[in-house]
C-alpha positions in Angstrom: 59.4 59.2 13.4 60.4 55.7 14.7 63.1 55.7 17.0 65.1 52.6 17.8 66.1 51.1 21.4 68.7 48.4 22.2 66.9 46.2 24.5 70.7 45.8 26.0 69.6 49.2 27.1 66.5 49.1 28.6 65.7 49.0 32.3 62.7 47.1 33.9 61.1 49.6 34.0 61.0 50.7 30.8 60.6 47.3 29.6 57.4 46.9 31.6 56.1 50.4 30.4 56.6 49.8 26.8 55.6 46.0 26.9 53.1 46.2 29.5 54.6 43.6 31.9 52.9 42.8 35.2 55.0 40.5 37.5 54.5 38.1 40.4 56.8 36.4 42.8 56.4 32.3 42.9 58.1 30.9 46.1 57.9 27.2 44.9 59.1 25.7 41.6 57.1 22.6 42.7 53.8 24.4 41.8 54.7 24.3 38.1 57.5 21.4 37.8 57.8 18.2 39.1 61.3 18.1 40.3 62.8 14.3 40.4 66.1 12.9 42.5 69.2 12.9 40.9 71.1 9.8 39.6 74.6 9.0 41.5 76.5 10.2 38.3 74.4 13.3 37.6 75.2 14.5 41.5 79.0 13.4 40.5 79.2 15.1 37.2 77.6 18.4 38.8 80.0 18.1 41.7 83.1 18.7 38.9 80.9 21.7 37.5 81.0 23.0 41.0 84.1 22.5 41.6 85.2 24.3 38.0 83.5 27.0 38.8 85.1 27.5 41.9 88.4 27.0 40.5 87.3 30.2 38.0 85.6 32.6 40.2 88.4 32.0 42.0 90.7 33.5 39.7 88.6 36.4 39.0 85.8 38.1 36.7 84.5 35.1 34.1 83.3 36.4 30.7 79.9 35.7 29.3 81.5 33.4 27.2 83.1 31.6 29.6 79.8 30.8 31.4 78.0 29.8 28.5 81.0 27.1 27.3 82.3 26.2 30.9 79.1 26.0 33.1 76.2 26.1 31.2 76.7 23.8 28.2 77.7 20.9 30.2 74.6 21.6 32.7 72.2 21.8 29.6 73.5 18.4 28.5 73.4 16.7 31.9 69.4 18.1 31.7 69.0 16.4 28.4 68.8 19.1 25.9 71.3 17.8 23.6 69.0 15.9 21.5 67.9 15.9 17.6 64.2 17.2 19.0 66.0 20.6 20.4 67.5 23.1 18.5 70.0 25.2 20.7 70.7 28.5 19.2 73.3 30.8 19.6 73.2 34.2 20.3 70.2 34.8 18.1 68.9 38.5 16.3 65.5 38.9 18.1 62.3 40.0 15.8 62.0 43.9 16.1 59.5 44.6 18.4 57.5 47.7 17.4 56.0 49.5 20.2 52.8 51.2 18.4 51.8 53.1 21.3 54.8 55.1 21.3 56.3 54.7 17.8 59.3 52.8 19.2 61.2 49.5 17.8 63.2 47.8 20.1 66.2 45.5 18.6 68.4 42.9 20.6 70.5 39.8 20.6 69.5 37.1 22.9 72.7 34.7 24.0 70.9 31.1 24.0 67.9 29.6 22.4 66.2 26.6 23.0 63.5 25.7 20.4 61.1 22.2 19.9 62.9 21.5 16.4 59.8 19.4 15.3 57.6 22.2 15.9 59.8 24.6 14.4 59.1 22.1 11.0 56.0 22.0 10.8 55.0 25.5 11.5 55.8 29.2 11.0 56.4 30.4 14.6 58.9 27.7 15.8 58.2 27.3 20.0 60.4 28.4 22.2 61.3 26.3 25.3 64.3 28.1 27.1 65.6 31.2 26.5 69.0 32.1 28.5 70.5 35.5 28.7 74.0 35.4 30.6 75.9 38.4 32.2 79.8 38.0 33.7 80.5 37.1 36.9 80.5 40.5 38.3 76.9 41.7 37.4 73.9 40.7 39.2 72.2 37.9 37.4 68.9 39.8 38.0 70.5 42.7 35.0 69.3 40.2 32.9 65.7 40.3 33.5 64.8 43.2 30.8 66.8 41.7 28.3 65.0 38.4 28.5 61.8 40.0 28.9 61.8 41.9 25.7 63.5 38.5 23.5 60.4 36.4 25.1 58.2 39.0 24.5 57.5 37.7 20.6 57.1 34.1 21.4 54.5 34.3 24.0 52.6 36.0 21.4 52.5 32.4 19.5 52.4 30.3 22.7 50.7 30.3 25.6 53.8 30.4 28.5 58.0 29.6 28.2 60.8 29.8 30.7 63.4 32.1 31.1 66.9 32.1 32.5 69.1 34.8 34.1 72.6 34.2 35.1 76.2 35.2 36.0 77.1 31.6 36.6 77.1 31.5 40.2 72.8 33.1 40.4 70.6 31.1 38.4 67.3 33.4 38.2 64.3 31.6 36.7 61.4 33.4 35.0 58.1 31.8 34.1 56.6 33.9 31.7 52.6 33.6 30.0 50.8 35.5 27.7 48.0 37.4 29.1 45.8 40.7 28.0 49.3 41.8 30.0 51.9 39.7 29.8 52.8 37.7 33.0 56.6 36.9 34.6 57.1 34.6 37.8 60.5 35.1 39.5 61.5 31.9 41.2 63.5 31.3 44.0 67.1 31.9 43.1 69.2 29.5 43.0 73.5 29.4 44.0 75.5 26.9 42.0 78.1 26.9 45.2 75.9 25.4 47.3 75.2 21.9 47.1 71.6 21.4 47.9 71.3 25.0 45.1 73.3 23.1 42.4 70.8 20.1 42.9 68.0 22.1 42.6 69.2 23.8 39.3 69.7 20.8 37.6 66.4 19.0 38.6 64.7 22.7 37.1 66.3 22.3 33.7 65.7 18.6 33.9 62.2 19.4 34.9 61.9 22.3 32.2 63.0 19.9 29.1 60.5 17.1 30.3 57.7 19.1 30.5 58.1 19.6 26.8 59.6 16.6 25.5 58.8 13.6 28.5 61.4 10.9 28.8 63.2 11.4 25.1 
């Protein structure tokens, strides 16, 4: 008998026992991106996300949603994934991932979705770019990590590698993940949107992330 799991659920370690994970620490994002200085108005608009998010946390807990509309949409524009070549998606029904091993499926909703549209076209696997789970303001981005494990856990059958994203709005984890015999994860440094230099850094990653895909367009 088959018996279901809510990837919501799941721990780490479960997640790397049923989906055979093995994990690595990277202490450089500059070994797989080539991170490039910000325009004047790209520092000025991220200054206003800042300075939002202060004005938030400020006031208390902020919901998932919150994050996603106030902090993360505008810093996915000002990275330049608001174009007709991207398809952002919205908290998106995973495949069910059946775990033959042990007779288990696993079911989930991941919160955004980043896809090469023109790919997506042309073939039957569409490829995934970016793929963001988001937790409130009180949770350690890191709770994240099985969640966006198991929703990436499909696509890196198709492809050879895609990024990952944990965050509570104020911890930006990024996760390079690559197919392998045993699937492969890299946690990055984590980065702190309250910090200046941080905030810098996180927008020259998602920068970095969409032009490794799509160049210049």
């Amino acid at each position: 008998m088959t018996t279901t799991l809510d990837a919501s659920n799941l721990t780490l370690n479960q997640v790397k026992a049923l989906l055979k994970f093995q994990s690595t620490f990277n202490n450089s994002f500059t070994s797989l991106l080539t991170l490039e200085p910000l325009t004047e108005s790209e520092q000025e608009e991220l200054e206003e996300i800042r300075k939002l998010f202060d004005c938030y946390y400020g006031d208390g807990k902020i919901s998932e949603g919150q994050i996603r509309f106030l902090f993360l949409a505008p810093l996915l524009r000002l990275a330049g994934f608001y174009i007709p070549r991207i398809k952002i998606l919205l908290e998106e029904k995973i495949a069910d991932i059946l775990v033959e091993d042990n007779d288990r499926l696993i079911k989930g909703r991941m919160d955004i979705l980043a896809l090469n549209r023109q790919i997506e076209e042309t073939e039957v696997t569409p490829f995934w770019v970016l793929v963001i789970e988001t937790k409130n303001s009180s949770i350690n981005a890191l709770e994240g990590l099985p969640q966006l494990l198991t929703y990436a856990y499909d696509a890196i059958k198709e492809q050879s590698s895609v990024w990952g994203l944990c965050t509570n709005g104020m911890d930006y984890q990024f996760v390079y993940i690559q197919q392998a015999n045993s699937p492969v994860y890299q946690l990055l440094p984590k980065l702190d949107i309250t910090r200046a230099s941080s905030s810098v850094e996180l927008l020259q990653v998602l920068k970095a992330i969409r032009k490794q895909y799509f160049g210049m367009n």
